[in-house]
BAKEMI-572639 format. One line per 10 residues: their letters; for each residue z, y, x of C-alpha. Coordinates in pm, whole numbers, plus 50000, padded with zeros to 5 digits. Layout:
BEGIN
A> Z,Y,X; ...
REM end
This chain:
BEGIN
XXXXXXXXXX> 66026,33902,48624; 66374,33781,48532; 66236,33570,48199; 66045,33358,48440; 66304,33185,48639; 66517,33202,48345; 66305,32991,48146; 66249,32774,48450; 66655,32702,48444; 66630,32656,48035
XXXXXXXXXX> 66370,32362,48117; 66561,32226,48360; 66896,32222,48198; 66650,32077,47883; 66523,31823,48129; 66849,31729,48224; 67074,31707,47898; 66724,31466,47803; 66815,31240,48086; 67144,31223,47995
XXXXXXXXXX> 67131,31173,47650; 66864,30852,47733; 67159,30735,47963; 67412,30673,47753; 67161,30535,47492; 67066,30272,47722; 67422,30238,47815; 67535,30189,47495; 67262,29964,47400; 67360,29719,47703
XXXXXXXXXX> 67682,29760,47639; 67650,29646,47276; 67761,29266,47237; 67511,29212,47026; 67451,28820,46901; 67654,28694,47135; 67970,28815,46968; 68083,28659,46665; 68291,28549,46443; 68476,28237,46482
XXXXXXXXXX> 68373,28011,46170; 68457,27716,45998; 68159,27440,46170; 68328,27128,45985; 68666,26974,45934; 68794,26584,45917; 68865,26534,45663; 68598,26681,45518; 68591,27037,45337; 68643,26939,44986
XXXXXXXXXX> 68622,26579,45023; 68831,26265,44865; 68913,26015,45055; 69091,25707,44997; 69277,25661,45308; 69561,25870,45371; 69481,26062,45690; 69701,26089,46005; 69523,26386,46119; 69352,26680,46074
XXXXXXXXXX> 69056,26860,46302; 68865,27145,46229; 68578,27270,46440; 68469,27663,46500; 68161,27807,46571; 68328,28009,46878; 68608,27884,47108; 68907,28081,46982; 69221,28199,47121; 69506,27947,47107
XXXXXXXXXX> 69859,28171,47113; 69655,28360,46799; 69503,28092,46589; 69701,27852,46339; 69615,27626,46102; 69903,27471,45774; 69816,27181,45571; 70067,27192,45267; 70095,26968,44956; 70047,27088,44546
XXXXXXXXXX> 70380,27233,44590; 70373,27423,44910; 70507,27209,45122; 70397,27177,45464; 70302,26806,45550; 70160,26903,45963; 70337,26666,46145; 70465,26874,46464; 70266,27159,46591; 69882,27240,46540
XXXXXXXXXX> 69705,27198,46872; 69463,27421,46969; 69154,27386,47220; 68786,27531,47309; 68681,27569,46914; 68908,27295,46778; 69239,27315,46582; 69390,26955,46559; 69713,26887,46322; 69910,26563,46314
XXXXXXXXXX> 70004,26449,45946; 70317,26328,45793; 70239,26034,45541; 70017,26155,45240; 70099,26053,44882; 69775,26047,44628; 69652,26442,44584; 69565,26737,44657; 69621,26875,45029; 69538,27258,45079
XXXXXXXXXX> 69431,27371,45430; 69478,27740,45504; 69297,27863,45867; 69358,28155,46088; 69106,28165,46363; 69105,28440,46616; 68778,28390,46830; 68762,28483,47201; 68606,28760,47156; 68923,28872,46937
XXXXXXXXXX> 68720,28883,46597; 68952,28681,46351; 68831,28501,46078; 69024,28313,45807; 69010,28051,45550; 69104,27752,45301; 68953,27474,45187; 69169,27098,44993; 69070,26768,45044; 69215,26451,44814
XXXX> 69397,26173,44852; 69270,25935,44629; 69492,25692,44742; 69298,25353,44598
REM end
């Protein structure tokens, strides 16, 4: 007579540790951020990735695919030898980074990106663009 409630309490205890175990799947699911969270990437930049333009520029603006995090994100424009040519410091809103410029010479300008999204995923990057200067 024992084996029968025993075996009652076995199913229970089954059907419970079942219940629990679809709990936190479903928690975790819903918990997961899924799509929505990503990475904060390079969208476009003026001047463009890569481009030459014959203009010096007085400014640079990049746009993100995500809003990032301004105290975390930075952006440094520098010149063939390393020197930086941002012309105060790199403002940072929504999914923009925007950098004054010093006066450009003809050549080659190399941007180097450090983008730290809002949902804290940080991303990072360079790309030049040329001064043609005609």
């Amino acid at each position: 007579m024992r084996s029968r409630p025993l075996a009652l309490v076995i199913r229970l205890r089954a059907g419970v540790m079942h219940t629990i175990i679809l709990l936190a799947t479903l928690l975790a699911v819903a918990l997961h951020p899924g799509s929505a969270s990503a990475h904060a990437h390079l969208d476009h930049a003026v001047p463009a990735v890569g481009s030459t333009v014959s203009e010096p520029p007085h400014d640079l603006t990049i746009w993100f695919t995500q809003n990032l995090e301004a105290a975390f994100s930075t952006v440094a424009v520098s010149d063939a030898s390393g020197a930086s040519v941002a012309d105060g410091a790199a403002t940072i809103s929504a999914n923009t980074m925007h950098v004054g410029l010093k006066p450009l010479a003809a050549g080659t300008y190399k941007v180097h990106w450090h983008a730290v999204s809002v949902d804290t995923h940080t991303t990072e990057g360079d790309f030049t663009f040329t001064v043609s200067g005609q």
